[in-house]
C-alpha positions in Angstrom: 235.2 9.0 -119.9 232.7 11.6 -121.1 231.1 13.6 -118.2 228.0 15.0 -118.4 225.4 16.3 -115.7 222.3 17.0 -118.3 221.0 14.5 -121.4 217.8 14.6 -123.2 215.8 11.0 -124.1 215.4 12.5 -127.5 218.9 13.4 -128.0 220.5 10.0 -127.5 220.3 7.3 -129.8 218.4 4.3 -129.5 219.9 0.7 -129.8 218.0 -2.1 -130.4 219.1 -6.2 -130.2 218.2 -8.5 -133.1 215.1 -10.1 -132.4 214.1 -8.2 -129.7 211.0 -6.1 -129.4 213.2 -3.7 -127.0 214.9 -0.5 -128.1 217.6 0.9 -125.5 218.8 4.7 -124.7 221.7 5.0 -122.4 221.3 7.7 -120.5 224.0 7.6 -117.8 226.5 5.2 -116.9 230.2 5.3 -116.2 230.8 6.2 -119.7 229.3 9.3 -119.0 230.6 9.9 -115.4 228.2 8.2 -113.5 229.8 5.1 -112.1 227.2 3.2 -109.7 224.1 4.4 -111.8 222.9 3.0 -114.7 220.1 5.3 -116.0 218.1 4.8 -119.4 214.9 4.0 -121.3 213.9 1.1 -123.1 211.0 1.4 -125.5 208.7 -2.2 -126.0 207.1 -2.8 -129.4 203.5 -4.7 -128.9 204.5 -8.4 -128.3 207.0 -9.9 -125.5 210.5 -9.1 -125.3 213.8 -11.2 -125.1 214.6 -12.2 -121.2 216.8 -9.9 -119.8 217.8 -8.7 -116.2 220.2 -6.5 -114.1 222.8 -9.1 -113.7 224.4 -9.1 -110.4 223.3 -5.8 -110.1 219.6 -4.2 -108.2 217.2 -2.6 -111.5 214.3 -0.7 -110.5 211.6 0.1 -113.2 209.2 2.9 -113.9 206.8 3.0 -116.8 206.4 6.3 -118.4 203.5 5.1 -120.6 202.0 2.3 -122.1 200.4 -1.2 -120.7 201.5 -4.5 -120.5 203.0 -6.5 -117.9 206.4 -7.8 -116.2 206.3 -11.3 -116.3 209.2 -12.6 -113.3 209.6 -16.0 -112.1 206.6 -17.2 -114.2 204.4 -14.6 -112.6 202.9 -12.0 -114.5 203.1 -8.3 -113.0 200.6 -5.5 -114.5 202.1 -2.8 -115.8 200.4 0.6 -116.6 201.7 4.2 -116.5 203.5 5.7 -113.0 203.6 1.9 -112.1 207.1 1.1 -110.1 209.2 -2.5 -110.1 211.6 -3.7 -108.6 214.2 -6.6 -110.0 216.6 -8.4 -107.6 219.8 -9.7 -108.4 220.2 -12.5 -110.9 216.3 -12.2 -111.7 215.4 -12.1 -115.3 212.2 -10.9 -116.9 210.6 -10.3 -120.0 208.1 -7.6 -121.1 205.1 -7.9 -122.5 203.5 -4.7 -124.3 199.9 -4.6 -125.0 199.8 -2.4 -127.9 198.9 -0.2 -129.6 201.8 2.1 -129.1 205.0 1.2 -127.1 205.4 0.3 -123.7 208.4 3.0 -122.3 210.0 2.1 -119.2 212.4 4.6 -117.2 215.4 1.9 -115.9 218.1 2.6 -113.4 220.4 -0.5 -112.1 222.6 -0.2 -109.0 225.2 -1.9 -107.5 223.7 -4.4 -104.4 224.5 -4.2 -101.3 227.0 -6.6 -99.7 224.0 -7.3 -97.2 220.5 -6.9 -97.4 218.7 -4.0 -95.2 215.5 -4.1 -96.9 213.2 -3.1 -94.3 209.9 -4.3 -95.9 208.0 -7.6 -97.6 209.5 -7.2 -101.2 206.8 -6.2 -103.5 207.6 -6.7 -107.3 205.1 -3.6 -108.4 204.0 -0.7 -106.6 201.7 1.8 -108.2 202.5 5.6 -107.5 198.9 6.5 -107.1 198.9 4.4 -104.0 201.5 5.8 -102.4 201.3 8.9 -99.6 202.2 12.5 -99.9 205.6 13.1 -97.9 207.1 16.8 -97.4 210.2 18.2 -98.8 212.1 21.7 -98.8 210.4 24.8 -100.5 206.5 23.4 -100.3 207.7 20.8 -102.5 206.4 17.4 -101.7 207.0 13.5 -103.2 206.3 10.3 -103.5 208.4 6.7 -102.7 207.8 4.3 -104.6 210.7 1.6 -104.8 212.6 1.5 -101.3 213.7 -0.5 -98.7 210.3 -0.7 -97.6 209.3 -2.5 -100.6 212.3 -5.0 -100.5 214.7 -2.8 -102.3 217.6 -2.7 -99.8 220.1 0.1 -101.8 218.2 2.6 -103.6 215.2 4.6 -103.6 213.0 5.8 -106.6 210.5 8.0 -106.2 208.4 11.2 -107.6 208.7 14.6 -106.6 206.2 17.2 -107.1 208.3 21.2 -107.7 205.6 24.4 -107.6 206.3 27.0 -109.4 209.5 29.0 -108.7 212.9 28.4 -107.0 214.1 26.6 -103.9 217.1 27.7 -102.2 220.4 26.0 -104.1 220.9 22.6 -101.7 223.0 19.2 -102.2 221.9 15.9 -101.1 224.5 13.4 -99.8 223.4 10.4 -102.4 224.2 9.7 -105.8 221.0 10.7 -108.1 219.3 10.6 -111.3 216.4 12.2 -112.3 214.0 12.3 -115.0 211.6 15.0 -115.7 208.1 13.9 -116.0 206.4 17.0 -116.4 206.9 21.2 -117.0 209.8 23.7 -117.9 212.2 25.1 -115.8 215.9 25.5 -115.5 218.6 23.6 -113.7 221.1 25.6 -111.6 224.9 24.3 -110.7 227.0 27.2 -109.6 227.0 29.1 -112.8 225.6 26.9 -115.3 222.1 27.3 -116.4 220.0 24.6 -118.4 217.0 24.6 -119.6 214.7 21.4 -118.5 211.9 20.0 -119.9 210.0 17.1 -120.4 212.2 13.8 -121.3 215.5 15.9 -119.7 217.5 13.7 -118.0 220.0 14.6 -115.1 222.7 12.9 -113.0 223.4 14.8 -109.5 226.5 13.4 -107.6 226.9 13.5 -104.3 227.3 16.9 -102.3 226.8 18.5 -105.6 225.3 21.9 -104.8 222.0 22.8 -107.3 218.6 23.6 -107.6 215.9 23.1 -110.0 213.9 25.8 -110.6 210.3 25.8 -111.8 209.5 28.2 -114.6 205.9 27.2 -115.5 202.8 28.2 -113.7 202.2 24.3 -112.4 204.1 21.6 -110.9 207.0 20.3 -112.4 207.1 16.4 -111.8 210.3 14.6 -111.3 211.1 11.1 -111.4 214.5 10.3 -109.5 216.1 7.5 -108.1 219.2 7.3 -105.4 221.7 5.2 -103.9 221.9 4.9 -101.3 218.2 4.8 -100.0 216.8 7.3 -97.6 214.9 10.6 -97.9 214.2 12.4 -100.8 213.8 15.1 -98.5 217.2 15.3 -96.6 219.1 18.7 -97.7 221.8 20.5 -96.7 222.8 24.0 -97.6 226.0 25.0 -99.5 227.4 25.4 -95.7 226.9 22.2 -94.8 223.6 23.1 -92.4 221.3 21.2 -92.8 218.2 22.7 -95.0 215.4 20.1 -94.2 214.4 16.6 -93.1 210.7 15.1 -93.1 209.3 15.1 -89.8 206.9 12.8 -91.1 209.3 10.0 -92.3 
């Protein structure tokens, strides 16, 4: 097993299936010691892909640009960019890319739950735009887009918004990955010291301490997804106090 904590999309090479319109980069998975996560990014040509799915396993979906749609269960789904989806087990889909470009999706697949504790009506999309500003530690503030709330019983996904500068170093007490949308900065685990940028790809495991710092003079935009679900916002400092939880949750 090859253990890594920080990947770039560009750095990792892309495999594609014959007759598919899909190309595939792996990210993270237990490979790369991340056992429960499956992180990567599939890239659709224009024109409908083979039928695939997550298996026996949960998949949610982000789409980091392009248009098209998700076409489940004979429904067809919308797809444009910061639009979120959710796949159940044993669901298979195809997608369809409008052109001109491709259509690139940000994947991860969990493990499901023995039981469901989906809170919400399960909604197959959800678009990030639609979704309300929630608090975090050091000013910083997300989004949730795929949750329990939305019929996604084991993970969350969401977007986080980082202002310039650094948050104290905190861990969280769920598995992550996170993908950076937007902005430079620097990710901090005891005395490593990346750089991060646009396309870098991290895997945080539980009770890891870290920080990502900010470097540029706007937000940084993060896409990250955990299991299990909660709060993006629940932190504890390196002593085990706890740094911050939403009062608005």
């Amino acid at each position: 097993m090859k253990r890594q904590r920080l990947v770039h999309v560009a750095d990792v090479e892309p495999a594609a299936a014959p007759g598919d319109t899909a190309t595939t980069r792996v990210l993270f998975d237990a490979e790369h010691g991340c056992a429960s996560l499956r992180q990567r990014v599939d890239a659709y040509a224009p024109g409908r892909s083979a039928r695939r799915g997550p298996g026996d396993r949960e998949e949610t979906l982000f789409v980091l640009e392009g248009r098209g749609a998700l076409v489940l269960g004979g429904a067809r789904h919308e797809l444009e960019p910061e639009t979120g989806a959710y796949v159940r087990p044993g669901e298979t889909y195809e997608i369809e890319s409008a052109g001109p470009g491709d259509l690139v999706v940000h994947a991860v697949s969990v493990p499901a739950p023995a039981a469901a504790v989906a809170t919400g009506v399960r909604r197959v999309t959800v678009r990030l735009a639609e979704q309300a500003a929630r608090s975090a530690t050091g000013s910083r503030h997300f989004r949730l887009v795929i949750d329990p709330a939305v019929g996604c019983p084991s993970a969350t996904q969401f977007v986080g918004s980082i202002p310039p500068g650094r948050a104290p170093d905190h861990f969280h007490t769920y598995d992550e990955v996170i993908y950076v949308l937007e902005g430079e900065g620097t990710l901090h685990v005891g005395d490593l010291h990346e750089p991060l940028a646009r396309g870098s790809c991290i895997h945080l495991a539980p009770r890891l301490v870290h920080c990502l710092e900010n470097l540029g003079e706007t937000e940084m935009r993060v896409l990250g997804v955990f299991r299990p679900a909660g709060s993006p916002a629940e932190a504890y400092y390196p002593d085990g106090s706890l740094a911050y939880v939403a009062a608005n949750e």
